[in-house]
VEXTIMI-129646 format. One record per residue (C-alpha): residue in three letters; residue number from 1; x, y, z. Coordinates in Angstrom, 1 decimal. Each point is the difference from the previous one (the first is absolute). Layout:
# residues N
PT,ALA,NUM,X,Y,Z $
...
//
This chain:
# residues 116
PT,UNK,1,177.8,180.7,131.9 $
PT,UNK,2,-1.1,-2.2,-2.7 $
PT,UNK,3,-4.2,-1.0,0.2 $
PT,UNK,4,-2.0,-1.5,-2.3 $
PT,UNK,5,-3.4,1.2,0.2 $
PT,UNK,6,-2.7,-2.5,-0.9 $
PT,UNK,7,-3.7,0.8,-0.5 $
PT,UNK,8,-3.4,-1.5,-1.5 $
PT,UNK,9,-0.7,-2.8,1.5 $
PT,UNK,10,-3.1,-1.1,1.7 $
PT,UNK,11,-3.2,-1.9,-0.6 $
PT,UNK,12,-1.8,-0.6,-3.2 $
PT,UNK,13,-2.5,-2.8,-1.1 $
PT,UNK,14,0.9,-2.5,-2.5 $
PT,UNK,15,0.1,1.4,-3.7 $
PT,UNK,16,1.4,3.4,1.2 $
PT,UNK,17,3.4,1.8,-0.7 $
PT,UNK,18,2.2,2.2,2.0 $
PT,UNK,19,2.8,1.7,-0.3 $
PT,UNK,20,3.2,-0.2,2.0 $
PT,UNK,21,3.0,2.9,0.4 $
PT,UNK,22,3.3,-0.5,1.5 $
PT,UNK,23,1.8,3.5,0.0 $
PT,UNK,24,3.7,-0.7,0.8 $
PT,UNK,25,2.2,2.9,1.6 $
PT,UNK,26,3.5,0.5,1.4 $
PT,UNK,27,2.0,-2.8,-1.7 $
PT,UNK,28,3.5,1.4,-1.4 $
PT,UNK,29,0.5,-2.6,-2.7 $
PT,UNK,30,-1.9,0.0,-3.2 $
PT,UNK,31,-3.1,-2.6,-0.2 $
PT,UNK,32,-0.2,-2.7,-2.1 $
PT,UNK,33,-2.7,-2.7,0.6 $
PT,UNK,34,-3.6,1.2,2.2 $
PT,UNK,35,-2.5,-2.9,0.7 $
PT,UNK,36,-2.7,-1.2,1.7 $
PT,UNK,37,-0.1,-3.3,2.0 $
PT,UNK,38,-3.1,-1.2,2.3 $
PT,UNK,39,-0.2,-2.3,2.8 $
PT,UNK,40,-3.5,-1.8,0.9 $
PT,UNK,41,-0.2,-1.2,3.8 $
PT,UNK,42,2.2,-3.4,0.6 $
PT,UNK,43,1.3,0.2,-3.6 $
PT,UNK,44,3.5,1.0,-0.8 $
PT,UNK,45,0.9,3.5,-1.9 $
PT,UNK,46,-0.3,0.0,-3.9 $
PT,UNK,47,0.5,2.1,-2.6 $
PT,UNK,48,-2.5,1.6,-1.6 $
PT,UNK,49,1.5,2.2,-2.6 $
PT,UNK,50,3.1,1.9,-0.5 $
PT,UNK,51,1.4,2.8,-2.6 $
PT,UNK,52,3.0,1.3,-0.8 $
PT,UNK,53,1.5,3.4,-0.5 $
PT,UNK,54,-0.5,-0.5,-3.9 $
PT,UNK,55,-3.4,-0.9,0.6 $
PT,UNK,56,0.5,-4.1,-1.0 $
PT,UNK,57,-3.0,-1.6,1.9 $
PT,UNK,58,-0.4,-3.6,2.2 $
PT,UNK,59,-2.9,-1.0,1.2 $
PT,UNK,60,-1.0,-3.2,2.3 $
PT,UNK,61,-2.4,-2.4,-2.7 $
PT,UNK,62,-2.8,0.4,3.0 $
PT,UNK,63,0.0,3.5,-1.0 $
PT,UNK,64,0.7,0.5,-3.4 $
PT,UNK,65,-2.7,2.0,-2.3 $
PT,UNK,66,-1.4,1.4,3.2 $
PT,UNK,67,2.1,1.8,1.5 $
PT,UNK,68,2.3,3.0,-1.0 $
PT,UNK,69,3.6,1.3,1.3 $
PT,UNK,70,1.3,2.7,-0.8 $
PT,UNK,71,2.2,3.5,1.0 $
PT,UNK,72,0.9,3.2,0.1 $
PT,UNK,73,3.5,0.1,0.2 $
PT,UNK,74,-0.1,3.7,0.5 $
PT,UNK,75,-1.7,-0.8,3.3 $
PT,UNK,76,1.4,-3.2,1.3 $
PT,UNK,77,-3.2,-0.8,-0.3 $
PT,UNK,78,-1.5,-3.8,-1.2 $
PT,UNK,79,-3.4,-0.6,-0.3 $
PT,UNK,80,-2.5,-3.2,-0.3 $
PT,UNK,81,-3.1,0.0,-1.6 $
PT,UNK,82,-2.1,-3.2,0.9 $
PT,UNK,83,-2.8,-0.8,-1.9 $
PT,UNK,84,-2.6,-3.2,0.3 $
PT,UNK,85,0.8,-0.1,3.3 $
PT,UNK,86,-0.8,-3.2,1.9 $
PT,UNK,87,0.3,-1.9,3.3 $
PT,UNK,88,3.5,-1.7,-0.3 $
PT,UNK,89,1.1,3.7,-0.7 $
PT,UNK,90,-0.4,0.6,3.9 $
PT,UNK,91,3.1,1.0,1.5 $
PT,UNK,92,2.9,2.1,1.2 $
PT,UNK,93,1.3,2.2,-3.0 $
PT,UNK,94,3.3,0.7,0.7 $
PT,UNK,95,2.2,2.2,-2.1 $
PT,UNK,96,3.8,-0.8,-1.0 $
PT,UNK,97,2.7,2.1,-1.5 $
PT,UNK,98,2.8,-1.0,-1.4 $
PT,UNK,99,3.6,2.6,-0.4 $
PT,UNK,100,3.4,0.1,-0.9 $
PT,UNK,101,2.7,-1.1,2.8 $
PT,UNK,102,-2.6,-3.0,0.5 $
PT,UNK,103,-2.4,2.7,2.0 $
PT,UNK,104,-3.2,-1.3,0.8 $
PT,UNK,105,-2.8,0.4,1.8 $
PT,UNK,106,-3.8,-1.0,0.8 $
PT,UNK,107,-2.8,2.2,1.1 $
PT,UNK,108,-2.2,-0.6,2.8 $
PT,UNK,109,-2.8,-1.4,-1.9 $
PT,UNK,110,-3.5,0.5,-0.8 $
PT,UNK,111,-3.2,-1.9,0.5 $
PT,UNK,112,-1.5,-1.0,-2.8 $
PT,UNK,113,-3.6,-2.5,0.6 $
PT,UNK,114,-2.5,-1.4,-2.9 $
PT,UNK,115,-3.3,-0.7,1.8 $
PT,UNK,116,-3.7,0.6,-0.4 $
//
């Protein structure tokens, strides 16, 4: 059965950092691309950053020098470290992997909320 596993979201006031963790399990192809995309109420889903197997980084310019992605690929596990946090960084995190034989799949997301 193949789950992705998300965890670390939740509230924090503007200028704070968390850290998010997707742990992937059950899929029979290899993985090649783990990311992170968010979507804020009424606004559409968008990509927040993305890294491959080889560890080659993209990143959305809204979030670019404050937030981290990275993985373990002995864990199918991808991770997001968000720094600087601020308001328009409220959302749904949801995470996305990406296999061989055009696999794919989304996890069930996590809250993420900037507010003081």
């Amino acid at each position: 059965q193949v789950q992705l596993v998300e965890s670390g979201g939740g509230l924090v006031q503007p200028g704070g950092s968390l850290r998010l963790s997707c742990a992937a399990s059950g899929i029979m192809w290899s993985i090649n691309t783990m990311g992170w995309y968010r979507q804020a109420l009424g606004k559409q889903r968008e990509l927040v950053a993305v890294i491959s197997r080889r560890g080659t980084t993209n990143y959305a310019d809204s979030v670019k020098g404050r937030f981290t992605i990275s993985r373990d690929n002995a864990k199918n596990t991808v991770y997001l470290q968000m720094k600087s946090l601020k308001a328009d960084d409220t959302a749904v995190y949801y995470c996305h992997v990406g296999a061989e034989a055009g696999f794919q799949r989304w996890g069930q997301g996590t809250q993420v909320t900037v507010s003081s």
